[in-house]
LONU-83185 format. One record per residue (C-alpha): residue in one letter; residue number from 1; x, y, z. Coordinates in steps of 0.25 Angstrom, whole numbers, plus 2048, in hexadecimal, padded with zeros to 3 digits. Each point is the difference from the previous one (the first is absolute). Layout:
! LONU-83185
   code   pos    px    py    pz
      A   NUM     X     Y     Z
...
//
This chain:
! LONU-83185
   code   pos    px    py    pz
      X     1   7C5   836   7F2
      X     2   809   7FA   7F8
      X     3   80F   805   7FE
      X     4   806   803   7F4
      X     5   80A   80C   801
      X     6   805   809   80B
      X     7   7F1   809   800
      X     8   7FA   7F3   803
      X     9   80A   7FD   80B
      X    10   7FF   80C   807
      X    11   7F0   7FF   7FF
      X    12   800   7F4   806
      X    13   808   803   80C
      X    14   7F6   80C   802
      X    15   7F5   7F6   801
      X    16   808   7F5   809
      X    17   7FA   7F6   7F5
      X    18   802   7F9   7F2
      X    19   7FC   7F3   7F9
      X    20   808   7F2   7FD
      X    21   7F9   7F5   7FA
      X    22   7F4   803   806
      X    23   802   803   80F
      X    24   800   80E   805
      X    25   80D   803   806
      X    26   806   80A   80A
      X    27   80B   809   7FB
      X    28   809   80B   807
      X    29   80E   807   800
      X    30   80B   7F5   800
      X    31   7FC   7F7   7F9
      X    32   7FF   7FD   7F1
      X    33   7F1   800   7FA
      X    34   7FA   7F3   7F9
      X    35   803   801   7F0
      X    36   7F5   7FB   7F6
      X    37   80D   7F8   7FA
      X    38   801   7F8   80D
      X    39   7F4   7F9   7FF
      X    40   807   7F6   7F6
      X    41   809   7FC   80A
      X    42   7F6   7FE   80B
      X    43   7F5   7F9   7F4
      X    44   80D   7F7   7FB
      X    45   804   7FC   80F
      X    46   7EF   7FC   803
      X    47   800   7F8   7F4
      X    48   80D   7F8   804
      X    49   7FB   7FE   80D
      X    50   7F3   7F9   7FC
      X    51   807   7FA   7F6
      X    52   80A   7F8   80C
      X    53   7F2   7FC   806
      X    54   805   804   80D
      X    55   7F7   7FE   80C
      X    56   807   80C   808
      X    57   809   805   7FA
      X    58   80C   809   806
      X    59   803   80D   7F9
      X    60   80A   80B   802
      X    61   7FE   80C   7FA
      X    62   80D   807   801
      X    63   802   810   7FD
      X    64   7F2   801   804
      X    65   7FE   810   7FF
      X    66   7F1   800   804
      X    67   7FD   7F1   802
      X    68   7F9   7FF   7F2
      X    69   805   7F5   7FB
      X    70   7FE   7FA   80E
      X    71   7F1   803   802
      X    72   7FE   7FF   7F1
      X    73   806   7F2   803
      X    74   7F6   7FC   80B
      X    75   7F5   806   7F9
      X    76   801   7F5   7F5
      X    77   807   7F4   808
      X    78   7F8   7FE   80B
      X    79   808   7F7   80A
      X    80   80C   807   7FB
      X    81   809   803   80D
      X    82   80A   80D   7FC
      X    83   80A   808   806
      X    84   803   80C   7F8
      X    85   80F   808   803
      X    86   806   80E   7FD
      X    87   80B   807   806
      X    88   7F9   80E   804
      X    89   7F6   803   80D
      X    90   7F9   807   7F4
      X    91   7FD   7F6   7FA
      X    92   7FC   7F3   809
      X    93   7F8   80A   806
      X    94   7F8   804   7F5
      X    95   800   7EF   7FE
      X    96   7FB   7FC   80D
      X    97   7F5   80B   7FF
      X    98   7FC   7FA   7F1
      X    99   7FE   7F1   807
      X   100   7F9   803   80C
      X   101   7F6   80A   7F8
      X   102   7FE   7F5   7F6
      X   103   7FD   7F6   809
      X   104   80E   7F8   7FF
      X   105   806   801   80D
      X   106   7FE   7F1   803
      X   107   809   7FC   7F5
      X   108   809   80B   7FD
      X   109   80B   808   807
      X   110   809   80B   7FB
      X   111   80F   7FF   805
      X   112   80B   80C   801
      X   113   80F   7FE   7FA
      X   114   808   7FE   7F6
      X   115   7FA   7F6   7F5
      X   116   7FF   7F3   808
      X   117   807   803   80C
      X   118   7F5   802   80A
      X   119   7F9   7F3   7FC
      X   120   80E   7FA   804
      X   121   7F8   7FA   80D
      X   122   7F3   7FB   7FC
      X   123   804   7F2   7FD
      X   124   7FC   802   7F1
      X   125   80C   7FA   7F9
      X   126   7FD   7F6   7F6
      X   127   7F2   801   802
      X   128   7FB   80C   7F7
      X   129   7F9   7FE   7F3
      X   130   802   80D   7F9
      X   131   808   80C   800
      X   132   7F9   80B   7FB
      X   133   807   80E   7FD
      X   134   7FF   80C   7FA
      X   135   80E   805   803
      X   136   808   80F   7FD
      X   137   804   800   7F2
      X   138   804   80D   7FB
      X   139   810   803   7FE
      X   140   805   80B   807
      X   141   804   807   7F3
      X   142   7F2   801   7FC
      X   143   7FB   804   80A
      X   144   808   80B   801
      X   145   7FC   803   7F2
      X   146   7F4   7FD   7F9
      X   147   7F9   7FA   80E
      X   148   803   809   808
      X   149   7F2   805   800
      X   150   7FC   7F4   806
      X   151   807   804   80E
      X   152   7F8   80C   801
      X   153   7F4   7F9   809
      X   154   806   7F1   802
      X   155   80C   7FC   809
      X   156   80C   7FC   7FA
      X   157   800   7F2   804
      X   158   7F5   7FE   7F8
      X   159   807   801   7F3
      X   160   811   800   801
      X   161   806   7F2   7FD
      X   162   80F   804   7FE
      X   163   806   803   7F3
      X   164   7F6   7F6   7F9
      X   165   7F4   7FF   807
      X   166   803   7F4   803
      X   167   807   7FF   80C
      X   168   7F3   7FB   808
      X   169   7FB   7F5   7F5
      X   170   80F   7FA   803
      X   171   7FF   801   80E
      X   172   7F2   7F8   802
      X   173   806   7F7   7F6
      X   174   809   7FA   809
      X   175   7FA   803   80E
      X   176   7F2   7F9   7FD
      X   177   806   7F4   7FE
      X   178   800   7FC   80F
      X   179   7F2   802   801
      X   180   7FA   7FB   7F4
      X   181   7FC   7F0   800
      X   182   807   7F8   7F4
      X   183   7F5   806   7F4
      X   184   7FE   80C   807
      X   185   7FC   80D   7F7
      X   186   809   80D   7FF
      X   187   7F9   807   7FA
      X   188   805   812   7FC
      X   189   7FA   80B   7F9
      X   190   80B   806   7F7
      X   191   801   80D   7F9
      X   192   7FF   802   7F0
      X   193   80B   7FA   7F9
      X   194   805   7F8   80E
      X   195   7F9   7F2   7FE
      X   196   80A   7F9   7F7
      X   197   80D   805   80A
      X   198   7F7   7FB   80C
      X   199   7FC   7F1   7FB
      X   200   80F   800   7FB
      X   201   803   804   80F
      X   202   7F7   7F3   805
      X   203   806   7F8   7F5
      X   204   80F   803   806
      X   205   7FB   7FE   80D
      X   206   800   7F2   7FE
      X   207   7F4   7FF   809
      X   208   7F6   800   7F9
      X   209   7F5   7F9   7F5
      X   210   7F6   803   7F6
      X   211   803   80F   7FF
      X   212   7F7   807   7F8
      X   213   7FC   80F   7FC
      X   214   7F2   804   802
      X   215   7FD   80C   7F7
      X   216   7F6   80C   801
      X   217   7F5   803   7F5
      X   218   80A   807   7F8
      X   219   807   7F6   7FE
      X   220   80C   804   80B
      X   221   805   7F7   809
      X   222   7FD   805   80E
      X   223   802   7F3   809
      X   224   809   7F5   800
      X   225   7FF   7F4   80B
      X   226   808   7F2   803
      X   227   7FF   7F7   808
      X   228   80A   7FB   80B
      X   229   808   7F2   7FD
      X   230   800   7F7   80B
      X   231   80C   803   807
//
């Protein structure tokens, strides 16, 4: 099943399955379903990954909902190593579930807390290769107005960002930087309209490179990645 409104959501919770870049995912209550959108993110970080010719490289896919971008990730790099993060039970649950059943377990782990704190003792600082994250970015204005529909199956978390929706983009920003190598990828799915503000949030930052928006096949830009300046 692919997801594509709130009918679709509330299907694929029914059937505990749905469909992201080619893997059969598991899906439940509390955590946010795969989009058909995110698959540019996780194609865009695949492609950058082969392109730094890494033998193993070391990804953390951060707001990690199911695990899709995760498993999506070890599917098509395949001596990636990966620790995937969200804040809820709901979540990481769901996550852990996804990698074993894919097959993943040996490389791959899902972690509880708040963005990057639960990977504060893993001894991964400096030594990640890309941060990949599909982060909240939905003002709260909105979504109590025009998206409010969206809370009507999905957990909150999954969508409120502060009054821009971009409250998370501006966190990862700053707190990946202990763990990203000098030329580490950030790599963030942004919402319609959002990409000019986020790379102008990477280019204030002062800490990172090459910024670039990726765009959609309509022609709207729905990633934007960096990456990090030696320190």
């Amino acid at each position: 099943m692919r997801v594509t409104g709130s009918g679709e959501v509330a299907a694929a919770y029914a059937c505990g399955h749905t469909r992201f870049m080619g893997l059969d995912l598991l899906v439940a209550p509390g955590a946010l379903v795969p989009r058909p959108e995110t698959e540019l993110l996780g194609a865009t970080a695949v492609d950058a990954l082969h392109g730094m010719g890494l033998t193993a490289p070391r990804v953390i896919d951060m707001c990690c909902g199911t695990g899709n971008l995760a498993c999506a990730i070890a599917a098509r790099v395949r001596q990636a190593r990966l620790w995937a993060c969200d804040l809820t039970e709901e979540c990481v649950a769901v996550a852990r579930r996804n990698i074993a059943a894919l097959g993943f377990a040996d490389r791959a782990a899902a972690f509880q807390g708040d963005l990057f704190a639960p990977l504060s003792g893993e001894g991964l600082e400096r030594t990640i290769d890309m941060v990949v994250c599909n982060p909240p970015y939905i003002s709260e204005k909105r979504l109590m107005g025009e998206r409010a529909h969206l809370l009507a199956h999905e957990p909150r978390e999954a969508f409120a960002a502060g009054p821009y929706g971009l409250s998370i983009h501006m966190r990862v920003l700053k707190e990946a930087l202990p763990y990203l190598r000098p030329g580490g990828a950030l790599l963030f799915e942004v919402g319609l309209g959002q990409a000019r503000q986020v790379a102008g949030l990477f280019a204030r930052s002062g800490a990172y490179d090459a910024v670039s928006v990726i765009a959609d096949a309509a022609g709207a830009g729905r990633v934007v990645l960096g990456f990090a300046q030696p320190s």
